[in-house]
C-alpha positions as CSV (number, residue, x, y, z in Angstrom):
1,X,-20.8,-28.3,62.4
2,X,-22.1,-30.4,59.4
3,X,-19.3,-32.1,58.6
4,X,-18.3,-33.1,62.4
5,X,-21.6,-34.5,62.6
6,X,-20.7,-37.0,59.6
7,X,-17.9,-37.4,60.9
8,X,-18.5,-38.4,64.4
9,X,-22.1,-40.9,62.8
10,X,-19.3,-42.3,60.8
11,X,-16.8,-42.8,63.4
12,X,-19.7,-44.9,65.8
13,X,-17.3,-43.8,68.8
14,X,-18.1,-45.8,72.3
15,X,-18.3,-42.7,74.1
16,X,-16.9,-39.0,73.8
17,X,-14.8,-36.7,75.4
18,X,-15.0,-33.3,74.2
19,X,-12.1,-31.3,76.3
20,X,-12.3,-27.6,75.9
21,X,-15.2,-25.9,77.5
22,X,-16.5,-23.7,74.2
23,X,-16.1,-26.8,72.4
24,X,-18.0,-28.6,74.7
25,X,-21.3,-25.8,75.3
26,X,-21.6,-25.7,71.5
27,X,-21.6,-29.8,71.3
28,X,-24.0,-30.0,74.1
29,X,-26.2,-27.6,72.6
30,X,-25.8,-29.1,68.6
31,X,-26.3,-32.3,69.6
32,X,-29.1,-31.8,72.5
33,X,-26.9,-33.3,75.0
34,X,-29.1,-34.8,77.7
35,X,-27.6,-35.0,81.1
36,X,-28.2,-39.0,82.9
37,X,-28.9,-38.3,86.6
38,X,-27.9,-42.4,86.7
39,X,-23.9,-42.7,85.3
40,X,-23.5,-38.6,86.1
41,X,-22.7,-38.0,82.1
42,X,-24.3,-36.3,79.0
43,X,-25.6,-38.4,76.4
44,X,-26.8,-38.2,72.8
45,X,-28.4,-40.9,70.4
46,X,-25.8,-42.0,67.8
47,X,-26.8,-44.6,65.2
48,X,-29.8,-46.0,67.0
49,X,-27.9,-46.1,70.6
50,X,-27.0,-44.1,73.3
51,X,-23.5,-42.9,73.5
52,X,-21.8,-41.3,77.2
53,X,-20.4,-37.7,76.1
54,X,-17.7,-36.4,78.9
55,X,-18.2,-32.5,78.7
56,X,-14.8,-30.6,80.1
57,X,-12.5,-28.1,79.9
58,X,-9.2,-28.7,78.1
59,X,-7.1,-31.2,79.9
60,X,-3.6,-29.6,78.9
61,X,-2.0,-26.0,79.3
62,X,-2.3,-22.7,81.2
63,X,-6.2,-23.0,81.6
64,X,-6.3,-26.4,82.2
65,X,-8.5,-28.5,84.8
66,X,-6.7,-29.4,88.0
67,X,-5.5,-32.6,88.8
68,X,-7.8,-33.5,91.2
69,X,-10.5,-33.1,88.8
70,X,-8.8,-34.7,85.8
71,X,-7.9,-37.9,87.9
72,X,-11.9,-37.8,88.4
73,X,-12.6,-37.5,84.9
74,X,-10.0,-40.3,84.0
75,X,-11.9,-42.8,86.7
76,X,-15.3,-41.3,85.2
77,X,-14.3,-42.3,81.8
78,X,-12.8,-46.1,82.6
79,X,-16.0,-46.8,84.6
80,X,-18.4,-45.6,82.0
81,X,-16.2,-47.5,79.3
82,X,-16.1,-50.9,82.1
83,X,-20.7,-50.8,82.1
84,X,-20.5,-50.4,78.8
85,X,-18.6,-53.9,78.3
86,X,-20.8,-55.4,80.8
87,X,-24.4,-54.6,79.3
């Protein structure tokens, strides 16, 4: 866990999608994930900033999230990505 937090401060990612449902209760917890009631995303201060963190289940293979649900996370994702560019 130490070294993935280097790792992402280093990388100074936009946003984050973290797509695999352990993965994702042990970042939300690690990180204090706070869920924004506005944009309907987690977030977590990175570098002095707020950065959108998409919480899912894996996106490929036998236990994967339906389509309906991954289109939805894909629109999500661009939209958060598009208000980011704006402001």
């Amino acid at each position: 866990m130490e070294l993935s937090t280097e790792l992402i401060a280093y990388a100074d990612p936009k946003m984050i999608v973290v797509a695999n449902a352990l993965a994702s209760r042990l970042f939300k917890d690690t990180y204090s994930a706070e869920f924004d009631n506005v944009h309907g995303y987690y977030a977590i201060e990175l570098n002095g900033r707020s950065v959108p963190v998409f919480l899912a289940s894996m996106l490929t293979g036998q236990r994967a999230m339906d389509n309906f649900s991954y289109e939805r996370l894909k629109w999500h994702i661009k939209k958060a990505f598009q208000e980011q560019q704006m402001g």
